[in-house]
C-alpha positions in Angstrom: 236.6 9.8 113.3 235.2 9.8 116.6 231.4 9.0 115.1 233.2 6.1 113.7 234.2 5.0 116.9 231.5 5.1 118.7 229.6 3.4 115.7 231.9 0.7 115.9 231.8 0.4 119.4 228.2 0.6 119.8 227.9 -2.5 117.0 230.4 -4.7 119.5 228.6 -4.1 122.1 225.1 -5.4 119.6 227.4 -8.9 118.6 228.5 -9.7 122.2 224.9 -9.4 123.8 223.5 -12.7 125.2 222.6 -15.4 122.7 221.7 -19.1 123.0 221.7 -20.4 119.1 221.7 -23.9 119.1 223.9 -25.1 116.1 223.0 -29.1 115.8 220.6 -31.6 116.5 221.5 -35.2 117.0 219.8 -38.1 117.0 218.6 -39.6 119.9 217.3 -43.0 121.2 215.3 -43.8 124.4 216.7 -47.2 126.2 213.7 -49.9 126.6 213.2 -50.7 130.5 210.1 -52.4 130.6 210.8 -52.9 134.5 212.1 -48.8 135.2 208.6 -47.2 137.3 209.6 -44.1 135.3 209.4 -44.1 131.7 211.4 -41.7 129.6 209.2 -40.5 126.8 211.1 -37.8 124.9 214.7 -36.7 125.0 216.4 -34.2 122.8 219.8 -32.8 122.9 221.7 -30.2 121.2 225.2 -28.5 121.4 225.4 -24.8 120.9 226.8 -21.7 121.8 226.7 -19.0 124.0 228.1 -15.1 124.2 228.0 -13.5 127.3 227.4 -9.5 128.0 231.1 -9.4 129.3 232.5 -11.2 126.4 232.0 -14.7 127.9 231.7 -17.3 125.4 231.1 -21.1 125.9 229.8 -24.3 123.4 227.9 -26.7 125.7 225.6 -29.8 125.4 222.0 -28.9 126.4 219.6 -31.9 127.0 216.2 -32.1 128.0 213.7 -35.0 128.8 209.9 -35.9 129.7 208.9 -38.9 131.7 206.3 -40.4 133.5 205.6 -41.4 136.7 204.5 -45.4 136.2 204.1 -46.6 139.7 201.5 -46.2 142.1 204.1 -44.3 144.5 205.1 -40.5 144.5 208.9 -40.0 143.0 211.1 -37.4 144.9 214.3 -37.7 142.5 214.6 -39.6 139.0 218.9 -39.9 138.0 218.5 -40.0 133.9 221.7 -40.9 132.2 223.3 -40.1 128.6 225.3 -42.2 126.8 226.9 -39.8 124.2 228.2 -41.6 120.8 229.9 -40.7 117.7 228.7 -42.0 114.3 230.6 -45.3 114.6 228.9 -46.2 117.7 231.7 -45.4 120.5 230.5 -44.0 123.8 232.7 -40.3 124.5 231.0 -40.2 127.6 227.8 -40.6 130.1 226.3 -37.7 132.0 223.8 -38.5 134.6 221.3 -35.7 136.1 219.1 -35.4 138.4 215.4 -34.2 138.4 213.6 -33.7 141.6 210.2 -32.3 142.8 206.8 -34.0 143.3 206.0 -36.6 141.0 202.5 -37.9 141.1 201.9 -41.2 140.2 200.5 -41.0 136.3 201.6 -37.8 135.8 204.0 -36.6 132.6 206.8 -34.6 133.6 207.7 -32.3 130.7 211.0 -30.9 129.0 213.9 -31.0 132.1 216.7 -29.7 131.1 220.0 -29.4 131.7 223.2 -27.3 130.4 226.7 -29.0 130.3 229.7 -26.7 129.4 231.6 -29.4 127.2 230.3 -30.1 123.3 231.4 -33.2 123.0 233.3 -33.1 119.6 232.3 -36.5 117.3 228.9 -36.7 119.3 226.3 -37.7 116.7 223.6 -40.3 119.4 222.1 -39.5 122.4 220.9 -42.9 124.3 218.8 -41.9 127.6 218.0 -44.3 130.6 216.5 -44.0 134.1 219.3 -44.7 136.3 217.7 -44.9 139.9 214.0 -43.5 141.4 214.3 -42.2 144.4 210.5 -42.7 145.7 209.0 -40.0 148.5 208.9 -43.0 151.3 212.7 -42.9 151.0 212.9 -46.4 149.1 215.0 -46.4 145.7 214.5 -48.2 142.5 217.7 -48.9 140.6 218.4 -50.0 136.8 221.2 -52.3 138.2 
């Protein structure tokens, strides 16, 4: 009985070890801002879930963009919004986040991410926008 146990035991400990498996995909759209000096050019989200060593489990929204630096300035920060939507169109919520770092003028920026610890039941759209551009000078573009 004791080999049983320990077998057991031994195959908890094998299902609890960390995993990241993402379990959707939804759609997403990029928001046209012909004027924004950073230009969005892929954004992806995905909800999944994740076990813990310690038995620590969590569902979460995990998004991810690239953009590009369209001015002749160096960027410092870029704020990129989500608008999250259901299948009949209504927002559940907007998440903005922040990348910052060095961004040349011309240059792509590829896959930021970002991990949020809700999962957004009903979400079925992601919509993605530059909110502001904060430039290395210390001037700030601003959708609004």
């Amino acid at each position: 009985m004791t080999g049983v146990r320990r077998l057991l035991f031994a195959g908890a400990l094998a299902t609890i070890a960390t995993t990241n498996a993402c379990i959707a995909a939804p759609a997403t759209a990029i928001e046209t801002q012909p004027s924004a000096p950073v230009q969005i050019t892929a954004c992806t989200s995905a909800t999944g879930h994740s076990s813990g060593v310690w038995g620590t489990d969590s569902d979460g929204l995990h998004l991810a963009v690239s953009f590009r630096n369209r001015s002749a300035k160096v960027v410092s920060a870029v704020l990129v919004g989500f608008q999250l939507q259901n299948q009949f169109g209504d927002t559940l919520g907007r998440v903005s986040t922040q990348a910052t770092g060095h961004f040349s003028p011309g240059v792509l920026i590829e896959n930021q991410h970002w991990d949020g610890e809700n999962d957004w039941p009903g979400f079925s759209t992601l919509i993605c926008s530059v909110k502001r551009v904060l430039y290395s000078d210390g001037t700030v573009w601003s959708a609004r």
